[in-house]
C-alpha positions as a LaTeX table, in Angstrom:
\begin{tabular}{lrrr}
\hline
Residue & $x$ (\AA) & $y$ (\AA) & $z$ (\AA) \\
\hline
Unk1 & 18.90 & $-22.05$ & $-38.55$ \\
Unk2 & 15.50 & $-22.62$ & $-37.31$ \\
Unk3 & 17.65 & $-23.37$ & $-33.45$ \\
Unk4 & 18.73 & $-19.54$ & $-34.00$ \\
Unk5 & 15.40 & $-18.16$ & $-34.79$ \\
Unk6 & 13.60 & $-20.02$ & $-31.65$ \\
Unk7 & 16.23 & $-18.26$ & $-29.38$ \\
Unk8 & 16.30 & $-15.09$ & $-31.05$ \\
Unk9 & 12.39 & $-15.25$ & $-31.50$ \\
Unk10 & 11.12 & $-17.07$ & $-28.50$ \\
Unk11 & 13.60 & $-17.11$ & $-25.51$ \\
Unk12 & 15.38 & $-13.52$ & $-26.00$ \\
Unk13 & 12.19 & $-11.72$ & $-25.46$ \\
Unk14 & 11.83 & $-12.87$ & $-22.10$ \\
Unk15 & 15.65 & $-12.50$ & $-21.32$ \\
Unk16 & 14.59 & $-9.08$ & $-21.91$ \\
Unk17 & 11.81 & $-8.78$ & $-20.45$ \\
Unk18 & 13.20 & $-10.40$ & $-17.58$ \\
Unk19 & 16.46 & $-7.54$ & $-17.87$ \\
Unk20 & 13.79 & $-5.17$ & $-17.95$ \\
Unk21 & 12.17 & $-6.05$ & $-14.62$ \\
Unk22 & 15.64 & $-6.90$ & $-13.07$ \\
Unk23 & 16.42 & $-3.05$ & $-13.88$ \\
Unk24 & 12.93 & $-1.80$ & $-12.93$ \\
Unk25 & 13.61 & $-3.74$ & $-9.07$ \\
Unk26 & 17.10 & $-2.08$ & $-8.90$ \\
Unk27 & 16.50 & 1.33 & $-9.80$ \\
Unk28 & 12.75 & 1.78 & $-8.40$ \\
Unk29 & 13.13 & $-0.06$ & $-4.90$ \\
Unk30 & 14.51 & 2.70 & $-3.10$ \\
Unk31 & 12.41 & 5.24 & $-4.00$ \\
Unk32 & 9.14 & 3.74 & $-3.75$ \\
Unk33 & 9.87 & 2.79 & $-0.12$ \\
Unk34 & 11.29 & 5.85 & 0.55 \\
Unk35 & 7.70 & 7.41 & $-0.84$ \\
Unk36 & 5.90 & 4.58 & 1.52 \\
Unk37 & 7.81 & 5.72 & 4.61 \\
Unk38 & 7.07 & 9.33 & 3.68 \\
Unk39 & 3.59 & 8.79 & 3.02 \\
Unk40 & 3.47 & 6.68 & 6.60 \\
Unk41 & 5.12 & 9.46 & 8.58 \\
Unk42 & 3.12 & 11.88 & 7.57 \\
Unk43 & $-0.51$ & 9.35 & 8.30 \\
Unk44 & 0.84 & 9.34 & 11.61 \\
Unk45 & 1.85 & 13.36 & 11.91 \\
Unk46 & $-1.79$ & 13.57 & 10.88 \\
Unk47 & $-2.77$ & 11.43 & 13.94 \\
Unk48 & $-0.88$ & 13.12 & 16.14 \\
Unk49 & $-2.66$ & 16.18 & 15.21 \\
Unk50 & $-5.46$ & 14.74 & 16.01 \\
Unk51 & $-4.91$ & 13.20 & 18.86 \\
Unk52 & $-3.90$ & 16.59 & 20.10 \\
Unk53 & $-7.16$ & 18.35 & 19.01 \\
Unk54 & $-8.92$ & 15.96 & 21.41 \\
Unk55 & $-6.36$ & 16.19 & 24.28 \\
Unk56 & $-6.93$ & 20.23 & 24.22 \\
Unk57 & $-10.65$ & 19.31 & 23.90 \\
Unk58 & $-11.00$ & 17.74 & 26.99 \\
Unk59 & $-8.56$ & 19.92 & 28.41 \\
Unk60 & $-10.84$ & 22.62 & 27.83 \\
Unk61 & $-14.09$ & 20.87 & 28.71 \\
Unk62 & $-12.01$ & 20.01 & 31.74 \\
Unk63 & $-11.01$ & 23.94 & 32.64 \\
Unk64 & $-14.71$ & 24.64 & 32.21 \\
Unk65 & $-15.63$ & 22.50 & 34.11 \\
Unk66 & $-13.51$ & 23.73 & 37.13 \\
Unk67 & $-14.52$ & 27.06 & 36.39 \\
Unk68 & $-18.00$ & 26.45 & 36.81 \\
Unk69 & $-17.91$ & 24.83 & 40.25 \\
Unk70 & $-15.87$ & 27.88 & 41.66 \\
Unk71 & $-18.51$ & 30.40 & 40.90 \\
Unk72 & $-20.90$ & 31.65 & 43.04 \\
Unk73 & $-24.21$ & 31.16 & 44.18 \\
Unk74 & $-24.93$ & 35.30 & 42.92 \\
Unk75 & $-24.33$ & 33.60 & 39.59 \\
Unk76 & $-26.27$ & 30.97 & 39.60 \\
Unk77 & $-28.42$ & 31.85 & 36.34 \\
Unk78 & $-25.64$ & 33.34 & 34.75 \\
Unk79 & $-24.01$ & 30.05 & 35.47 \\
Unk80 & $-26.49$ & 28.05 & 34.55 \\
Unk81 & $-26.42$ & 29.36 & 30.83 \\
Unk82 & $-22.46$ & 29.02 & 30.77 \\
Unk83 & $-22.88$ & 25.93 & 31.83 \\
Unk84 & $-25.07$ & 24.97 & 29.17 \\
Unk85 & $-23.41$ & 27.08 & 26.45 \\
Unk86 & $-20.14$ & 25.79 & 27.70 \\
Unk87 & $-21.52$ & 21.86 & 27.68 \\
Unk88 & $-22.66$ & 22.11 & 24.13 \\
Unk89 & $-19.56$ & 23.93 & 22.64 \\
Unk90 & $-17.73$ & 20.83 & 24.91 \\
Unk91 & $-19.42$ & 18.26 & 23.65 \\
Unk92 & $-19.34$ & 19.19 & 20.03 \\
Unk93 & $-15.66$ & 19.84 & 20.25 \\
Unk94 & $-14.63$ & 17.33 & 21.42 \\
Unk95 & $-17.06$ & 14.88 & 18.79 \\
Unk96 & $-15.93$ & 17.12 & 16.06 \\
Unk97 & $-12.53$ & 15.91 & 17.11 \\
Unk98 & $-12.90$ & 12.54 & 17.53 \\
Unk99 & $-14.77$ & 12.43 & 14.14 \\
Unk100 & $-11.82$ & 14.06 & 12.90 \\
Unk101 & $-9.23$ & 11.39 & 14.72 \\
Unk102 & $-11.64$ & 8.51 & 13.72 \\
Unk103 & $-11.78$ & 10.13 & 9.90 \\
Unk104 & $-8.03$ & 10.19 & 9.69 \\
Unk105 & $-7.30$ & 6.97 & 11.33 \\
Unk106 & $-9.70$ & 5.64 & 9.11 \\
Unk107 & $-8.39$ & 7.38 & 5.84 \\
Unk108 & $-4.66$ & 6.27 & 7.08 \\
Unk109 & $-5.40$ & 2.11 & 7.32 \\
Unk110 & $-7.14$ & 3.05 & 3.87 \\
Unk111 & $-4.14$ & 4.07 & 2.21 \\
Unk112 & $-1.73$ & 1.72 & 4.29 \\
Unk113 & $-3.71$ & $-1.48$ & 3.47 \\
Unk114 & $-3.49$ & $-0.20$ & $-0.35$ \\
Unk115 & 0.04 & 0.69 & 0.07 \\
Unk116 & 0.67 & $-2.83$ & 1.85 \\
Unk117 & $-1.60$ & $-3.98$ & $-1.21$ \\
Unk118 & 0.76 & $-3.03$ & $-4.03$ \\
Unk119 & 3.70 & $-3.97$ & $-2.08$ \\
Unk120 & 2.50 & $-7.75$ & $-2.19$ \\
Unk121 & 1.70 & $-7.86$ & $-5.56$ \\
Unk122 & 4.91 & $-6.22$ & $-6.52$ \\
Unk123 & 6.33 & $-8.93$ & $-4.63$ \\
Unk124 & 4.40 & $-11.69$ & $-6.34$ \\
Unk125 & 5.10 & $-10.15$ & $-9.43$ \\
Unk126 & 8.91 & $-9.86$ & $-9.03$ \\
Unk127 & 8.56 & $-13.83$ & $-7.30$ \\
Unk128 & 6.80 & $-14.87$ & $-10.81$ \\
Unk129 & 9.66 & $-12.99$ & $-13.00$ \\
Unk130 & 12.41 & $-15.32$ & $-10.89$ \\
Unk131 & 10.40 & $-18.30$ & $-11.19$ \\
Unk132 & 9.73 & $-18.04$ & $-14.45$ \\
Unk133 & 13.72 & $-17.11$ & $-15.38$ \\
Unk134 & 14.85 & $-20.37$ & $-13.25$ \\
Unk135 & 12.75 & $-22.59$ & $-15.31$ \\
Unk136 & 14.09 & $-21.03$ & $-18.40$ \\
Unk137 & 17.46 & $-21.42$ & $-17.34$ \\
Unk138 & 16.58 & $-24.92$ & $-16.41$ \\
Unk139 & 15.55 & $-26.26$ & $-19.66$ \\
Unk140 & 18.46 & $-24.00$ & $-21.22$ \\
Unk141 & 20.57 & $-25.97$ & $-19.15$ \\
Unk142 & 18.86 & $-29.36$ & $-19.00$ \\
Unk143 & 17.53 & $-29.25$ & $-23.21$ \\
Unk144 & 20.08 & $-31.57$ & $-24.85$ \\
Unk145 & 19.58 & $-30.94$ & $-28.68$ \\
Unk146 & 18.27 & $-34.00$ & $-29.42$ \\
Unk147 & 15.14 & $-33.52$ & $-26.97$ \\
Unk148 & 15.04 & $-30.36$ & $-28.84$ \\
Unk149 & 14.80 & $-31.64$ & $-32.12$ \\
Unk150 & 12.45 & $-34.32$ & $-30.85$ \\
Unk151 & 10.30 & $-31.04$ & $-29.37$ \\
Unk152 & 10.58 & $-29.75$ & $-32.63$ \\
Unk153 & 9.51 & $-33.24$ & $-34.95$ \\
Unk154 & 6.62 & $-33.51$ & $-32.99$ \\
Unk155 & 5.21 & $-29.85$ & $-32.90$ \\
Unk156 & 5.67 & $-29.69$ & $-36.66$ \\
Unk157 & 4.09 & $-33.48$ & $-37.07$ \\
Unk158 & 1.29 & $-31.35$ & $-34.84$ \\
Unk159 & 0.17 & $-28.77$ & $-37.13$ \\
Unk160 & 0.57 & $-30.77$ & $-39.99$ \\
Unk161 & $-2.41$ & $-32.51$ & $-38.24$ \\
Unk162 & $-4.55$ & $-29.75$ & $-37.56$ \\
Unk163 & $-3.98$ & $-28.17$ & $-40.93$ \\
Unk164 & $-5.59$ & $-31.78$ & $-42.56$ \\
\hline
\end{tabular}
């Protein structure tokens, strides 16, 4: 009787548990890296945006550019002051955009080394689970019951020595 309570007591909680994170696995894989590669495309959409921003930046500041060595000399102070104007509104268009690229890029490895982060210790966690359901089955397997009852005779002989 006391062989039927350490099975029902001790070893079919972590069959379950072990069920329980066999199911989890099954059910929850595809989603979650269905979510990852979601969440990845849409870092990267985000990077193309902003690598776009920059491109028309520099376009722009580029146009400008042209722009202002076509004009002539009649406009020279009128130029001068586009120039200028044009420069500034350049320059800080194209830094707000690379602060926005480098913002983005940044905020994407953020999230990617987190999502790579919980990936491996899902792994680790789901490598433990197996481990940990081999050995059982292992000393299922391998426990003859006289071992057991040897396991048992000395446990009890055990606390009977702490209790003195």
């Amino acid at each position: 009787m006391e062989h039927v309570n350490l099975i029902t007591g001790i070893l079919l909680p972590y069959f379950n548990f072990a069920l329980f994170l066999g199911l989890c696995v099954y059910f929850f894989r595809k989603p979650l890296t269905a979510m990852a590669q979601n969440r990845r495309k849409e870092f990267e959409r985000a990077i193309q945006e902003a690598t776009k921003v920059k491109d028309e930046a520099l376009r722009k500041n580029q146009e400008l550019m042209q722009r202002l060595r076509q004009l002539g000399d009649e406009v020279d102070a009128i130029k001068k002051g586009a120039a200028q104007a044009a420069e500034k509104d350049a320059q800080r268009m194209v830094a707000d955009a690379e602060n926005l690229a480098r913002n983005l890029i940044e905020d994407a490895r953020r999230m990617a080394d987190a999502e790579v982060d919980r990936a491996k210790n899902a792994l680790k966690a789901e490598i433990v689970n197996q481990v940990r359901e081999a050995v059982v089955n292992k000393i299922k397997h391998d426990l003859k019951p006289a071992d057991h009852a040897a396991m048992i005779q000395k446990k009890v002989g055990n606390l009977g020595v702490l209790t003195v």
